[in-house]
N, C-alpha and C positions, 0 to 999 in steps of 0.2 A: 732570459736565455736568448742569444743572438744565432736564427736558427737561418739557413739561407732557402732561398722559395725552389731551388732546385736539388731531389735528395742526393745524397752521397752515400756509396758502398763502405765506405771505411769513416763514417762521418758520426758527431755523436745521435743522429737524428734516431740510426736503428742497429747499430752497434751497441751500441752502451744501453745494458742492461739495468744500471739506476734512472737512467730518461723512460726507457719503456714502462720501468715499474712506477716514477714518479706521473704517468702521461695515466695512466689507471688502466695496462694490461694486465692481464693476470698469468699468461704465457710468454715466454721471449717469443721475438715476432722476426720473422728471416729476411721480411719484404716491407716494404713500405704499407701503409694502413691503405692509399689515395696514390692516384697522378696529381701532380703539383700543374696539370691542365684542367683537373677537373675540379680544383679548387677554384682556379682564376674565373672559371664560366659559373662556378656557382655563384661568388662575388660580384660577378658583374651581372649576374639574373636578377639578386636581391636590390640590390644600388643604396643608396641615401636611405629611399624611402623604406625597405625590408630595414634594414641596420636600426633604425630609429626603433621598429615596432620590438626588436632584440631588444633593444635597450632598457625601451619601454617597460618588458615583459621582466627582467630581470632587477627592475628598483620597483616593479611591485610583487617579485618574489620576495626581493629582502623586507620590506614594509611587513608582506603574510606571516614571513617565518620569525619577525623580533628581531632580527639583527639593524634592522635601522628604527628607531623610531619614529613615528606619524608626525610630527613637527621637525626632524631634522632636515627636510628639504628648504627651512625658512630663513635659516643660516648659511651661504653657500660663498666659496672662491670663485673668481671667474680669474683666470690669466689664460694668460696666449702665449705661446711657445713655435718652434721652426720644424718641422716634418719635415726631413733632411728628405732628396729624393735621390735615385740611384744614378747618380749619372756620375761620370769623370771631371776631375775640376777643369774647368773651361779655361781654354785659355787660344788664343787666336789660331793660330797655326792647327789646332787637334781640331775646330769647327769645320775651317775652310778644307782639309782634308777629310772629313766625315762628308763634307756636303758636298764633294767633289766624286766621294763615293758611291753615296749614294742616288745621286742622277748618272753616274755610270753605270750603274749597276738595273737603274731602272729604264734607261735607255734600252740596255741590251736584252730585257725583259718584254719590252713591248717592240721589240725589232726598229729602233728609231738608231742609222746608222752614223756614228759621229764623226765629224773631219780628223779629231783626238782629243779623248779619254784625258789626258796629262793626268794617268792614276798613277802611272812609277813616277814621274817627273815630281807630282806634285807629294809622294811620298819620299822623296828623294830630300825633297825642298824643308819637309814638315819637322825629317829628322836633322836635318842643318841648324834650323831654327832654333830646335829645342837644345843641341849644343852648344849655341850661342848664346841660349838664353842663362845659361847655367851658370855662366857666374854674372849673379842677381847684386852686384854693389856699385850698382850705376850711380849713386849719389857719391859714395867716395868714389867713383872714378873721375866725376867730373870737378870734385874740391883736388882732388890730386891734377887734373890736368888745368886748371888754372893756379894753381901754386908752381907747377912747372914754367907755366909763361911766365909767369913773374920770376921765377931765378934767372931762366937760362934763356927765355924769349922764347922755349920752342920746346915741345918731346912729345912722348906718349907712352900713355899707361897700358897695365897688359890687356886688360880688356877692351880697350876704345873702339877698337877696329871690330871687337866680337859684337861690339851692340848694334855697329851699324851694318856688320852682316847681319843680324838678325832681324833689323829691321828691312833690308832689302829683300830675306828670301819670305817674310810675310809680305812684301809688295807683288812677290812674283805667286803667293800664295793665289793671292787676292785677285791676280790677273788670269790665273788658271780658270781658277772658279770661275769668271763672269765670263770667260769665252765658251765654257762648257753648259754655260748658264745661257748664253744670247743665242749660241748654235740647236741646244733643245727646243728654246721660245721660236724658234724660226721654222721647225722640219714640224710642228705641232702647230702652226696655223691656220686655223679654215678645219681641224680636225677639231669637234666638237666633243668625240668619247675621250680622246688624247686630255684634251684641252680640262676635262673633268679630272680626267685622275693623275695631273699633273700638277691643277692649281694649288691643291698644301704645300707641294713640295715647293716650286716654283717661288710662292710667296715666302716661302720660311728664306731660301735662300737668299730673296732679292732683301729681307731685311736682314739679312747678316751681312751681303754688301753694303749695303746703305750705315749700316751703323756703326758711330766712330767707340771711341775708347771712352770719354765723356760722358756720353749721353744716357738715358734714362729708358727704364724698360728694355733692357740690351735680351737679345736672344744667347741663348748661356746651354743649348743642349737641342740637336737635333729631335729627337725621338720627346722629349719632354718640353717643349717651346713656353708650357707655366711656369717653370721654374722661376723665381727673382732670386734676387740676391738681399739676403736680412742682416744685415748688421746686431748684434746684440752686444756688444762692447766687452766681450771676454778675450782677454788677453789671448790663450793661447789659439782656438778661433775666433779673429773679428766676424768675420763674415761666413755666414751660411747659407747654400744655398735649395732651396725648398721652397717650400710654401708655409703660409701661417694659418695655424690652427687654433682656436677658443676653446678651452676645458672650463667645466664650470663642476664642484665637487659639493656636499655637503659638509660643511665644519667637525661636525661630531666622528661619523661614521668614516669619511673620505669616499662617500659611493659616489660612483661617476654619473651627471644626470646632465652630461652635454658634450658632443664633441664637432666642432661644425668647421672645415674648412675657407679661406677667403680665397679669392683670386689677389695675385698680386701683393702690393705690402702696405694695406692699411693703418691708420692709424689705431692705435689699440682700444680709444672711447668709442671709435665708429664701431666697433663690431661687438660692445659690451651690450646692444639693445637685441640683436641675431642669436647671439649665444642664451641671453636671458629668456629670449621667447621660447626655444626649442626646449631648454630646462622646463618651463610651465609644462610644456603639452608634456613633457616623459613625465615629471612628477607629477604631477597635477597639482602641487601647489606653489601660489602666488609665496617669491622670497620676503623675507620680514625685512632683513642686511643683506648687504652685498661687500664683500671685502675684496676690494683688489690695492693694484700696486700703484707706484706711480706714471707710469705709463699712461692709466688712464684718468688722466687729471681734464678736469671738462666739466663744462654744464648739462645735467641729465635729469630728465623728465619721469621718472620714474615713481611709483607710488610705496616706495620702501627705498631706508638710508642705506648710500653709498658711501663705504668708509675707506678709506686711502693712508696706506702707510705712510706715515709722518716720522719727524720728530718725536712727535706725543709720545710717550713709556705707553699709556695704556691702548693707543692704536697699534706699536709696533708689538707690545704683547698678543694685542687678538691678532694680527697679520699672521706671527711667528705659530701662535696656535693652528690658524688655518692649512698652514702648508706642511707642517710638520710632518715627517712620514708617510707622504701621499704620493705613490709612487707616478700617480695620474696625472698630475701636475705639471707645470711648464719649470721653468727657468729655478723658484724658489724651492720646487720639491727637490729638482735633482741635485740641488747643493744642501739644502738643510735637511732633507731626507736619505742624503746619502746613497741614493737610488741609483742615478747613472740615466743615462738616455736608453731607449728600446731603441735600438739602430734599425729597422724592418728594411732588409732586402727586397725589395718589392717596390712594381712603379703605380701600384691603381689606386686612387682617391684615397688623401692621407685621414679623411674622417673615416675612413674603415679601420686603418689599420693603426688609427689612437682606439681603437677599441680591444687590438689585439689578436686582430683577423687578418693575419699575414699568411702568407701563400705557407706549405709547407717545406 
């Protein structure tokens, strides 16, 4: 159920009398249970380490109660999936406008008085941009405009002119921001309190100047500056953007006995030894196999077999088995379990909320 971290009057969170009854009230409820603020402070009081001892406590509930068996933690999945995070998809014009805003708006907060703002100007600019940018068939426009120099020696197609306004009103983006960018660094000189609560922002913005379209580890969201950009090769999205996470499940049962996030976008063998270790301490037992995907093809030190979907019928049977209907799963459950992704509206640490501890 895709529930958003802030309630709604008319919404299914306390309107809808089958969510209250399936959530285990026993009365319809007029009001929310919680402030969706005093979830977030609870979350961030527990962190990493509370969540762990949750987890902990809860795969040696199932071990007390018989739903998992006392050898099922010795057979386990590890794969790694993308924690989508909440932010707007990035694109040049929407950053340099966010971070034109936001040193305006903190300028005018600490009394820092600017020569100009260019917040209309550069909203002006932002919304140019994105009409120019609208018609996205820059590759046929430019096989169409060299087919024209060859008939006729000369023309133009309908958009040619839109790409290269769009590229000038992100030049003039670009010029807003670092004059509102150089005029803050200067009136905040020699002030040392300024100079403290100025440097995140400051730095986030001077690397969104600084960096091109090319380049590697790009800034992709003001308020969330972890974000990367993952590739996972599905058609309808190539690219997502998040952070990666390691799920590690038991075969038999599917109990979840790991969920750890990385920074950044590792390779997927690098973080198979992080995700295993964390497994130990919840389970407390040392795995017998380890079944992952291809991804993590590599040399590994490990004192139990690492088996990798192949070819082989009888690997790709035990893979197939493994991921089967595990709704916990990365990439192989939500297609062969028919599951779907848990989309969590929420921006704090995505190993909380592969547990399921999303804001309400």
């Amino acid at each position: 159920m895709r529930l958003s971290r802030r309630p709604k009057k008319n919404g299914i969170e306390y309107d809808n009398a089958y969510c209250q009854y399936f959530s285990g009230f026993e009365f319809f409820q007029h009001e929310a249970p919680i402030d969706a603020s005093t979830m977030t402070r609870w979350r961030k009081r527990i962190g990493p380490e509370g969540l762990q001892e949750m987890l902990k406590a809860s795969v040696e509930a199932a071990l007390d109660s018989g739903t998992a068996r006392p050898n099922s933690p010795e057979r386990i999945t590890v794969d790694t999936t993308v924690q989508p995070k909440a932010i707007a998809h990035p694109t040049d014009s929407r950053l340099y406008l966010k971070a034109i805003q936001i040193l305006a708006r903190q300028a005018k907060r600490y009394g820092i008085e600017l020569r100009q703002s260019h917040a209309r100007l550069a909203k002006a600019a932002a919304v140019r941009a994105g009409r120019y940018a609208h018609a996205r068939q820059f590759r046929r426009m430019r096989r169409e405009l060299k087919r024209l120099r060859t008939y006729l020696g000369a023309g133009r197609y309908a958009h040619a002119r839109q790409f290269r306004r769009m590229r000038r009103e992100l030049k003039r983006l670009r010029t807003y921001l670092g004059r509102v960018f150089r005029d803050i660094s200067r009136k905040i000189a020699g002030n040392g309190e300024l100079e403290a609560r100025f440097a995140r922002l400051l730095g986030l913005v001077e690397r969104l100047l600084a960096q091109r379209p090319k380049d590697k580890n790009k800034l992709y969201s003001m308020h969330a500056p972890e974000v990367v950009c993952i590739s996972k090769g599905k058609a309808r999205a190539p690219y997502e953007f998040g952070c990666k996470v390691g799920t590690r499940n038991n075969n038999r049962e599917g109990l979840v006995l790991a969920a750890k996030s990385f920074q950044g976008n590792p390779y997927d063998g690098h973080t198979l030894a992080a995700t295993v270790d964390q497994a130990a301490q919840i389970g407390g037992v040392e795995p017998d196999r380890i079944y992952v995907d291809k991804g993590y093809r590599g040399p590994y030190e490990f004192g139990c077999k690492v088996g990798i979907a192949t070819t082989n019928r009888e690997g790709l049977v035990l893979a197939a088995k493994s991921f089967e209907g595990n709704p916990y799963d990365g990439q192989h459950a939500r297609s062969d379990g028919r599951s779907g992704r848990a989309d969590w509206r929420c921006r704090s640490g995505p190993h909380l909320r592969r547990q399921g501890l999303s804001r309400p």
